[in-house]
mmCIF file of the N, C-alpha and C atoms, coordinates in Angstrom:
data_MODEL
# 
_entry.id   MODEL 
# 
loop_
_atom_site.group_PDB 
_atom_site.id 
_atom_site.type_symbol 
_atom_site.label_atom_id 
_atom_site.label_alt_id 
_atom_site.label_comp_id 
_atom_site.label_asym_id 
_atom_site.label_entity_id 
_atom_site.label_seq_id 
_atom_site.pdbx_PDB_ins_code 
_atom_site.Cartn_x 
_atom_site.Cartn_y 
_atom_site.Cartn_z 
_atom_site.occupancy 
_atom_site.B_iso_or_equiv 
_atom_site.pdbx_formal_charge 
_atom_site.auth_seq_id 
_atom_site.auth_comp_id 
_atom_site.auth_asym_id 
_atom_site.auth_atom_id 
_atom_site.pdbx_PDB_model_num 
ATOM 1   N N  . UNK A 1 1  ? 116.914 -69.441 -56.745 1.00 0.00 ? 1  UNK A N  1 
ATOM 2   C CA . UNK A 1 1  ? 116.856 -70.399 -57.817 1.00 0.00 ? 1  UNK A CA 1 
ATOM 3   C C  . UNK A 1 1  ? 115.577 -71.223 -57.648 1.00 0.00 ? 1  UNK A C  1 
ATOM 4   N N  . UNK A 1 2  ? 114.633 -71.124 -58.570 1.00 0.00 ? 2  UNK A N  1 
ATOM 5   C CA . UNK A 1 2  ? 113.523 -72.197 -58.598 1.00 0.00 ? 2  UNK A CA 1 
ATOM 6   C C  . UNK A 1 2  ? 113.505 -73.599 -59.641 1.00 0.00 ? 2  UNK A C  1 
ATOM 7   N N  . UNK A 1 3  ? 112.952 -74.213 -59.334 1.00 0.00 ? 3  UNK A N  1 
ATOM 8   C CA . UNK A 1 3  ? 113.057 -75.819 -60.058 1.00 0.00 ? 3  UNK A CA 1 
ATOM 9   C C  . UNK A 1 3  ? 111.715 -76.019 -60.037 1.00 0.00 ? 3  UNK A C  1 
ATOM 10  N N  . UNK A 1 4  ? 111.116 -76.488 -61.199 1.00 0.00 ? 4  UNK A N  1 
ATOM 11  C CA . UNK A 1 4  ? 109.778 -76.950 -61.735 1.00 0.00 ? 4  UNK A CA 1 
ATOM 12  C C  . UNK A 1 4  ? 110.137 -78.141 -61.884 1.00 0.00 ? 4  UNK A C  1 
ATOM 13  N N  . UNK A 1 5  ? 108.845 -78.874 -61.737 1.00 0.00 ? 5  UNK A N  1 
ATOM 14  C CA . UNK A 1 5  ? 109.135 -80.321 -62.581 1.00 0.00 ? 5  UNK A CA 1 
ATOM 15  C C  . UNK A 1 5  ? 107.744 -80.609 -63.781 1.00 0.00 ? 5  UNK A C  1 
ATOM 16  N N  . UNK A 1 6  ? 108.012 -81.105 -64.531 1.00 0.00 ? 6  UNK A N  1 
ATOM 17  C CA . UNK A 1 6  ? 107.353 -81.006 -66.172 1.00 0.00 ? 6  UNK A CA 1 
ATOM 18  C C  . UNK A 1 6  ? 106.700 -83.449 -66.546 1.00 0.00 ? 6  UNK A C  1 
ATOM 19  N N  . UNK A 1 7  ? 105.590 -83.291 -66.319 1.00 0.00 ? 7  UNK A N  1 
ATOM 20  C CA . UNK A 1 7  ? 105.932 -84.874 -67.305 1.00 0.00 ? 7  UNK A CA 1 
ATOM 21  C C  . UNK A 1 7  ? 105.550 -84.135 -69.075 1.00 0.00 ? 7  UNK A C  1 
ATOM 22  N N  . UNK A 1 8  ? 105.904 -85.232 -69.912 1.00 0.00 ? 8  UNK A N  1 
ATOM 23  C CA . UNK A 1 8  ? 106.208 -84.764 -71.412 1.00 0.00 ? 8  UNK A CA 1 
ATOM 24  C C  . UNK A 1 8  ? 104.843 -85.767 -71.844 1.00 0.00 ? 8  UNK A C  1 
ATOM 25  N N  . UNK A 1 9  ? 103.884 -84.470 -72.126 1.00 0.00 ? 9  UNK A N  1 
ATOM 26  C CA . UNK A 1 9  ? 102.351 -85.067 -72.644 1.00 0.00 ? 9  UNK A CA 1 
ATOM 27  C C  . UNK A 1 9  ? 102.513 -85.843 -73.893 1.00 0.00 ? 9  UNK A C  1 
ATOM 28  N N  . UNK A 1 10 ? 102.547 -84.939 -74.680 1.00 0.00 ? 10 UNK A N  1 
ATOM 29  C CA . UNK A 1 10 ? 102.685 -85.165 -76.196 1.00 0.00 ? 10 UNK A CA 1 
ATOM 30  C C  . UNK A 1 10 ? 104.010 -84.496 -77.078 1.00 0.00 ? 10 UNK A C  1 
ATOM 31  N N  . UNK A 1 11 ? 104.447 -85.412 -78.038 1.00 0.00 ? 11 UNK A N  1 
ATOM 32  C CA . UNK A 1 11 ? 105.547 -84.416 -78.804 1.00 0.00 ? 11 UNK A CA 1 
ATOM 33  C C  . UNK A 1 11 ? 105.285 -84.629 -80.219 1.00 0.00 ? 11 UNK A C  1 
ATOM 34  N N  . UNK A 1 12 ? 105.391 -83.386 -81.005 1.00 0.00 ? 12 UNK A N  1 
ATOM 35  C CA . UNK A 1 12 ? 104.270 -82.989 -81.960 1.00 0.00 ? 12 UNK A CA 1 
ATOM 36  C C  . UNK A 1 12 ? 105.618 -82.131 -82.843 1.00 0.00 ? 12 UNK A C  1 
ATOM 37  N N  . UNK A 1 13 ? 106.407 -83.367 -83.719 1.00 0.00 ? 13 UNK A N  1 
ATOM 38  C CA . UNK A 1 13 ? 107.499 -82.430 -84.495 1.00 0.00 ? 13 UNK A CA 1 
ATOM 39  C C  . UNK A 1 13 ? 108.493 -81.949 -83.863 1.00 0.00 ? 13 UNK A C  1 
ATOM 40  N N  . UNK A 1 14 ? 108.855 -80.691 -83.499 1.00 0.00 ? 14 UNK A N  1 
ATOM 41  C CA . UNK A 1 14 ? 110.073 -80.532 -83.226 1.00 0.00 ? 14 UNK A CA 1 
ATOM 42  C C  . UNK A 1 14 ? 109.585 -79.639 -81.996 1.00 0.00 ? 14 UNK A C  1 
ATOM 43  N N  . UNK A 1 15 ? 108.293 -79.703 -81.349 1.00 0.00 ? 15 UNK A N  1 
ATOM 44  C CA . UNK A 1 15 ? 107.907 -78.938 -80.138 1.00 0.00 ? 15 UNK A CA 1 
ATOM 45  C C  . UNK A 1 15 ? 107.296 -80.321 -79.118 1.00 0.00 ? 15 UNK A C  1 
ATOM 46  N N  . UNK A 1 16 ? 107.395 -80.095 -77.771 1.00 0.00 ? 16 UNK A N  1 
ATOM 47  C CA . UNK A 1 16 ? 106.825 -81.325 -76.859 1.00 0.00 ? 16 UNK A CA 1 
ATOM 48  C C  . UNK A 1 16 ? 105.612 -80.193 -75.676 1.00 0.00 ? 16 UNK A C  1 
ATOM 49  N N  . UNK A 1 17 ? 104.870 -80.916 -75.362 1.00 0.00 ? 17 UNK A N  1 
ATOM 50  C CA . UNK A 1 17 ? 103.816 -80.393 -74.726 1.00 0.00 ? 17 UNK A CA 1 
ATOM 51  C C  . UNK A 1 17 ? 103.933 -80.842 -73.362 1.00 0.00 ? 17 UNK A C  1 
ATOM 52  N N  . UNK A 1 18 ? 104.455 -79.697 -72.635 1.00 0.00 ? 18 UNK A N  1 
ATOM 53  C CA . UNK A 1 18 ? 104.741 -80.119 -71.054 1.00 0.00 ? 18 UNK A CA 1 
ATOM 54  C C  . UNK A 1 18 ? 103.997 -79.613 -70.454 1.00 0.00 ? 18 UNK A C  1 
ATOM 55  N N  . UNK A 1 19 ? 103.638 -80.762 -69.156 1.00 0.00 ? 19 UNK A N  1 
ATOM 56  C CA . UNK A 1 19 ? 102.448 -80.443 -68.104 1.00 0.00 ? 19 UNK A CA 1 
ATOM 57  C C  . UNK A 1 19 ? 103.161 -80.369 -66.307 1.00 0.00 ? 19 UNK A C  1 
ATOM 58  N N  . UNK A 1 20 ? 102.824 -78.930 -65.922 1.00 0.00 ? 20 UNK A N  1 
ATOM 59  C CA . UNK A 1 20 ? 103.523 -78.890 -64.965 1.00 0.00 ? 20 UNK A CA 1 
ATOM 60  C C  . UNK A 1 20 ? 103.140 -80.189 -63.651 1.00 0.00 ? 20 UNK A C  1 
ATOM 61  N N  . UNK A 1 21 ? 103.896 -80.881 -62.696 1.00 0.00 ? 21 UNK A N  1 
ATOM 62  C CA . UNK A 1 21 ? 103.450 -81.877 -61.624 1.00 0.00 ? 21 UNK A CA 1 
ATOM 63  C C  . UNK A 1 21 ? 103.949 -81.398 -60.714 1.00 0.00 ? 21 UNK A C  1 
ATOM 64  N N  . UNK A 1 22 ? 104.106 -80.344 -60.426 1.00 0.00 ? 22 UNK A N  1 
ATOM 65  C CA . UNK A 1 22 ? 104.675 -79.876 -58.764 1.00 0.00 ? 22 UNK A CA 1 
ATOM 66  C C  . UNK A 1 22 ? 103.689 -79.264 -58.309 1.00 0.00 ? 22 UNK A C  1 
ATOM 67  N N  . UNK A 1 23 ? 103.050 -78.656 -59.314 1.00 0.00 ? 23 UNK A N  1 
ATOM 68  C CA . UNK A 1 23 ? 101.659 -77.917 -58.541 1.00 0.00 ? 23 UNK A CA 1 
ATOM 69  C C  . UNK A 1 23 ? 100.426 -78.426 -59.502 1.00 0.00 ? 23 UNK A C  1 
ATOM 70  N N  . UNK A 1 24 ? 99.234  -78.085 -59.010 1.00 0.00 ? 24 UNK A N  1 
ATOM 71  C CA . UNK A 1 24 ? 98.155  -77.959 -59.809 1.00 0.00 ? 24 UNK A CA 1 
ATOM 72  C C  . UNK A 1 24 ? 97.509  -77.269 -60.900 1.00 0.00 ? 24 UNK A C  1 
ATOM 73  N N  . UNK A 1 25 ? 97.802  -77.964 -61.975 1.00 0.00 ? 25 UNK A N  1 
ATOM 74  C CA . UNK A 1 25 ? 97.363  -77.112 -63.161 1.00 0.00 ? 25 UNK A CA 1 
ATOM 75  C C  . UNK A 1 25 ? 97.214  -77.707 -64.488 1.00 0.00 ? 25 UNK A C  1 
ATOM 76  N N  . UNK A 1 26 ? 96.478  -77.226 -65.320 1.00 0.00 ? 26 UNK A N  1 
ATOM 77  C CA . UNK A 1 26 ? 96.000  -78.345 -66.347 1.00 0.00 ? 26 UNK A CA 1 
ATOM 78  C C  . UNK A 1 26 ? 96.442  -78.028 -67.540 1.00 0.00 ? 26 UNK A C  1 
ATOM 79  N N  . UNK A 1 27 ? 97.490  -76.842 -67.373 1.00 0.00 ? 27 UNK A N  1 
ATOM 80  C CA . UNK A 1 27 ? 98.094  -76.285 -68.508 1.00 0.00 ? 27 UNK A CA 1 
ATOM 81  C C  . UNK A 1 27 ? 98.904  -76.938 -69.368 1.00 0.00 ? 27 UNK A C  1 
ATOM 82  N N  . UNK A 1 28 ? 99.329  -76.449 -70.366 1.00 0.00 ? 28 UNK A N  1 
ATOM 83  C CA . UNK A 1 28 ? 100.359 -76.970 -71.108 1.00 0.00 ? 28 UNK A CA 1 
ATOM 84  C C  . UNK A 1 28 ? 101.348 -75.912 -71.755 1.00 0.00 ? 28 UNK A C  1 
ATOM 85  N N  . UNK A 1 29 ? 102.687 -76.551 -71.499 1.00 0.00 ? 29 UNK A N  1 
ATOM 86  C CA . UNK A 1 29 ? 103.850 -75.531 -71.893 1.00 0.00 ? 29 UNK A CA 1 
ATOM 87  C C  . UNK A 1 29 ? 104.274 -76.260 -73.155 1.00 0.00 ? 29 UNK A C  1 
ATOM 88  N N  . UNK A 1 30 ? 104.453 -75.277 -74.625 1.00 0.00 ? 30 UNK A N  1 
ATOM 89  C CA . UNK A 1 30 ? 104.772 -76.101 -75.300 1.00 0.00 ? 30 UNK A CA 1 
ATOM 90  C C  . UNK A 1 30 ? 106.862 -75.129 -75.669 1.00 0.00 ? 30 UNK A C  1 
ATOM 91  N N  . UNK A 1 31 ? 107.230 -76.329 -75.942 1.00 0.00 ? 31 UNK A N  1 
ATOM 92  C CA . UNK A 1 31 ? 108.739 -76.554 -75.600 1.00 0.00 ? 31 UNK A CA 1 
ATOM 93  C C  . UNK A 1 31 ? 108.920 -76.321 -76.955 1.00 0.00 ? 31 UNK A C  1 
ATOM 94  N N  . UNK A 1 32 ? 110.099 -75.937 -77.669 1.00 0.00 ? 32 UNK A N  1 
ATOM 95  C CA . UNK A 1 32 ? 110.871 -76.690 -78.419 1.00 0.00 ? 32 UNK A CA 1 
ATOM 96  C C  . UNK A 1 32 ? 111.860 -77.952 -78.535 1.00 0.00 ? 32 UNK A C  1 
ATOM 97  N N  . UNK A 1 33 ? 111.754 -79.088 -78.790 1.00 0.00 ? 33 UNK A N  1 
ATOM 98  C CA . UNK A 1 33 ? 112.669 -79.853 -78.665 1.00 0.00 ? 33 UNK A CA 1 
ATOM 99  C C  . UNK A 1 33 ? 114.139 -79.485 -78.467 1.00 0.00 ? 33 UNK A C  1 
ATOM 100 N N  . UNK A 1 34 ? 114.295 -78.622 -79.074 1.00 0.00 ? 34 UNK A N  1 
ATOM 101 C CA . UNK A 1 34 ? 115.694 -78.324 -79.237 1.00 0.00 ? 34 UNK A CA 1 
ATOM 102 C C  . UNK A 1 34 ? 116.165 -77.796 -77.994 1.00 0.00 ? 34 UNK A C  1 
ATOM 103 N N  . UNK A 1 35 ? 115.554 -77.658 -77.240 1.00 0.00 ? 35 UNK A N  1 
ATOM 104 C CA . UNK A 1 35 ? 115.829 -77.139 -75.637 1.00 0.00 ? 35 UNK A CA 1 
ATOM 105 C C  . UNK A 1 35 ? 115.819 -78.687 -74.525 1.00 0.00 ? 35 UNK A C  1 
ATOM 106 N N  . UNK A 1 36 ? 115.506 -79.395 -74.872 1.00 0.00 ? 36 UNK A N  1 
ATOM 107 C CA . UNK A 1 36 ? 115.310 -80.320 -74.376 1.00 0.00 ? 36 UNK A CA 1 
ATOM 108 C C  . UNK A 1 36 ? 115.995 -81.705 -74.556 1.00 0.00 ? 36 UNK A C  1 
ATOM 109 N N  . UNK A 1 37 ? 115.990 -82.358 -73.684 1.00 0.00 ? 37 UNK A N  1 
ATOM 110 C CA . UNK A 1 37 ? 117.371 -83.576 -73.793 1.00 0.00 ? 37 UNK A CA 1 
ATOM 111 C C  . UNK A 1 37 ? 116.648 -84.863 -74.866 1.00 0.00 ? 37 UNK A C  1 
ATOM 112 N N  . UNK A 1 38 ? 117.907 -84.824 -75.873 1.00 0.00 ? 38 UNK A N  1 
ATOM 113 C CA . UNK A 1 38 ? 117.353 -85.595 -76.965 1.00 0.00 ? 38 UNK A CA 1 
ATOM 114 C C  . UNK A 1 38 ? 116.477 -86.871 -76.646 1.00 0.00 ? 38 UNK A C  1 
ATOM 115 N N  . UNK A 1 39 ? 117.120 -87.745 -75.092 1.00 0.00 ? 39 UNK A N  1 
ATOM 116 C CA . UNK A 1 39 ? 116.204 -88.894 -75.033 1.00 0.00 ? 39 UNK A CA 1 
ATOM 117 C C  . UNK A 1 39 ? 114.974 -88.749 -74.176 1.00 0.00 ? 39 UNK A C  1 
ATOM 118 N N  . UNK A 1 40 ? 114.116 -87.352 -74.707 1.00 0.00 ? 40 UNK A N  1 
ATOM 119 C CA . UNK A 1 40 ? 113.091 -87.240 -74.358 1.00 0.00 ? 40 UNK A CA 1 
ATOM 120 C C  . UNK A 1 40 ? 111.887 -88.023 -74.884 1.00 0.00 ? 40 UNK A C  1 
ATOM 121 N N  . UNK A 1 41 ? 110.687 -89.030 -74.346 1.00 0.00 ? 41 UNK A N  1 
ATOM 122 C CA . UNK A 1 41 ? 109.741 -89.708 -74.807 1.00 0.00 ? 41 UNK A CA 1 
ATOM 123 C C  . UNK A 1 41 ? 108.566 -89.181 -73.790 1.00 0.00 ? 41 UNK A C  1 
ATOM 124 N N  . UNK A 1 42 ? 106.920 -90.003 -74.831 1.00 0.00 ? 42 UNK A N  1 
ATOM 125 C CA . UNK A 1 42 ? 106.067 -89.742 -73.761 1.00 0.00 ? 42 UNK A CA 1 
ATOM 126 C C  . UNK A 1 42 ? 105.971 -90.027 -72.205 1.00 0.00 ? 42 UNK A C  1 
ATOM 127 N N  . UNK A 1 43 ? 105.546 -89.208 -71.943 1.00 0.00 ? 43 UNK A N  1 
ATOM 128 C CA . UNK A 1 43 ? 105.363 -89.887 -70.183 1.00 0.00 ? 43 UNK A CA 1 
ATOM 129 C C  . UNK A 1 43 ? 106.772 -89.283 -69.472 1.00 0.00 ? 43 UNK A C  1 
ATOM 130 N N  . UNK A 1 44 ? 107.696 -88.733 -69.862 1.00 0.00 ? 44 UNK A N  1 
ATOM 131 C CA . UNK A 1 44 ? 108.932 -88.631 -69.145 1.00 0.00 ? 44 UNK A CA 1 
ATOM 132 C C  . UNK A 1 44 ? 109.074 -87.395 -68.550 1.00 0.00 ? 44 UNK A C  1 
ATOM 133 N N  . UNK A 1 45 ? 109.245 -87.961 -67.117 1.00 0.00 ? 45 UNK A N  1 
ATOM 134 C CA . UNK A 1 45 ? 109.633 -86.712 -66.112 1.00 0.00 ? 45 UNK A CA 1 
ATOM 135 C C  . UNK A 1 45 ? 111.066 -86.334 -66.359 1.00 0.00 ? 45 UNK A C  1 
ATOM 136 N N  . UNK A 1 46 ? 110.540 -84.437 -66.169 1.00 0.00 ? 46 UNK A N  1 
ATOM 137 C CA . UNK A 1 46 ? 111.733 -83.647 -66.409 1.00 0.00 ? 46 UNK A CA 1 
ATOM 138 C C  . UNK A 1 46 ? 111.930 -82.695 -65.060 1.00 0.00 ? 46 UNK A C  1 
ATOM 139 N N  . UNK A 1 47 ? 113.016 -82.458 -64.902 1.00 0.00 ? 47 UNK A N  1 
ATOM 140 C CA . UNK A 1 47 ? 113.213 -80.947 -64.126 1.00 0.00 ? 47 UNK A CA 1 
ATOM 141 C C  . UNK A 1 47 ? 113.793 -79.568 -64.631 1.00 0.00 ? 47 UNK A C  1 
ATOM 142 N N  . UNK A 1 48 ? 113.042 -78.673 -64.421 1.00 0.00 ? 48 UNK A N  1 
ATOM 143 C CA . UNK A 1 48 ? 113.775 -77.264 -65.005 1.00 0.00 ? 48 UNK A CA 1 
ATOM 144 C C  . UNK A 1 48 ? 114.598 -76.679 -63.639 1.00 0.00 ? 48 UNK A C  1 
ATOM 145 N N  . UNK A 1 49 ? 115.691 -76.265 -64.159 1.00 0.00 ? 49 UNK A N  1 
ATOM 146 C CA . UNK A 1 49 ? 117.097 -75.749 -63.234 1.00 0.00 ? 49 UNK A CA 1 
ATOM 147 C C  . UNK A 1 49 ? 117.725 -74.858 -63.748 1.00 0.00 ? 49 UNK A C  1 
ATOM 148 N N  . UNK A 1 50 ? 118.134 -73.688 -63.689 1.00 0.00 ? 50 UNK A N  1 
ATOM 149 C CA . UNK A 1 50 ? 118.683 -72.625 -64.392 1.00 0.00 ? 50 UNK A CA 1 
ATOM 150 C C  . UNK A 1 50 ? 119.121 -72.956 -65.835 1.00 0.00 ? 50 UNK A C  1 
ATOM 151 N N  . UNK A 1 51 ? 117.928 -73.024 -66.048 1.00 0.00 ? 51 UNK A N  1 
ATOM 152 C CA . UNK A 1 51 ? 117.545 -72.642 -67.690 1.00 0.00 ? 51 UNK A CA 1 
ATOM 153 C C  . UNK A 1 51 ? 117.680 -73.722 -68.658 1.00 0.00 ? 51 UNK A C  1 
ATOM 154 N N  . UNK A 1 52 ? 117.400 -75.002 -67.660 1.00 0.00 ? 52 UNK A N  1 
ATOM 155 C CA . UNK A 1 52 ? 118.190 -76.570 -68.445 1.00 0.00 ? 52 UNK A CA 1 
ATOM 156 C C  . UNK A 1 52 ? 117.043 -77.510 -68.150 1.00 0.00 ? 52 UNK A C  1 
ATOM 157 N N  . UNK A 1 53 ? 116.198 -78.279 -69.186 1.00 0.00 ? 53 UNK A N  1 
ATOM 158 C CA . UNK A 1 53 ? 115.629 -79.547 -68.424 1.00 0.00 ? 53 UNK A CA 1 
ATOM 159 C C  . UNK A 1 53 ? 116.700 -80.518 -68.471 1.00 0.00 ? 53 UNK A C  1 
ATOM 160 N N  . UNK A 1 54 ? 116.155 -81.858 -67.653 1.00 0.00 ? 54 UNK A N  1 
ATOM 161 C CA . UNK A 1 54 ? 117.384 -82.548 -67.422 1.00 0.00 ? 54 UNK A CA 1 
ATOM 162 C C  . UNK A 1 54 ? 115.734 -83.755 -67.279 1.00 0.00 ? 54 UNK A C  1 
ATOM 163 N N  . UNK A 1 55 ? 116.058 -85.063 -67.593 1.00 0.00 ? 55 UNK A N  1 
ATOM 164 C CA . UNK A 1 55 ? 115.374 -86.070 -67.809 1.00 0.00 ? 55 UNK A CA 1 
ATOM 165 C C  . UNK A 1 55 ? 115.572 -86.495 -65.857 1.00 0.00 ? 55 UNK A C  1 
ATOM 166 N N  . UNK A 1 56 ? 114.819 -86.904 -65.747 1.00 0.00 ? 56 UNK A N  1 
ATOM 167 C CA . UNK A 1 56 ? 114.869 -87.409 -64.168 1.00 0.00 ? 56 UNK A CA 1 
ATOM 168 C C  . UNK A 1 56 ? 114.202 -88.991 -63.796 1.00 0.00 ? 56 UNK A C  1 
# 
């Protein structure tokens, strides 16, 4: 089982632009909201866990 952790760059409609912080990288994952926990805002650290973010 692996666990990422995500802060939430930008959210742009019904997709959010996540930047990985566990490792180094300047990428961006873009999400659908709808996968993601409704009281998601900018700046907010997430964790991915079998197949779930979860606000942290």
């Amino acid at each position: 089982m692996e666990t990422w952790f995500y802060e939430v760059v930008s959210i742009e409609g019904d997709y959010a632009n996540l930047k990985r912080t566990d490792i180094e990288s300047d990428d961006l994952k873009l999400v659908a909201r709808a996968l993601l926990p409704a009281e998601i805002c900018e700046g907010c650290k997430l964790k991915y866990e079998l197949m779930q973010y979860e606000v942290i």
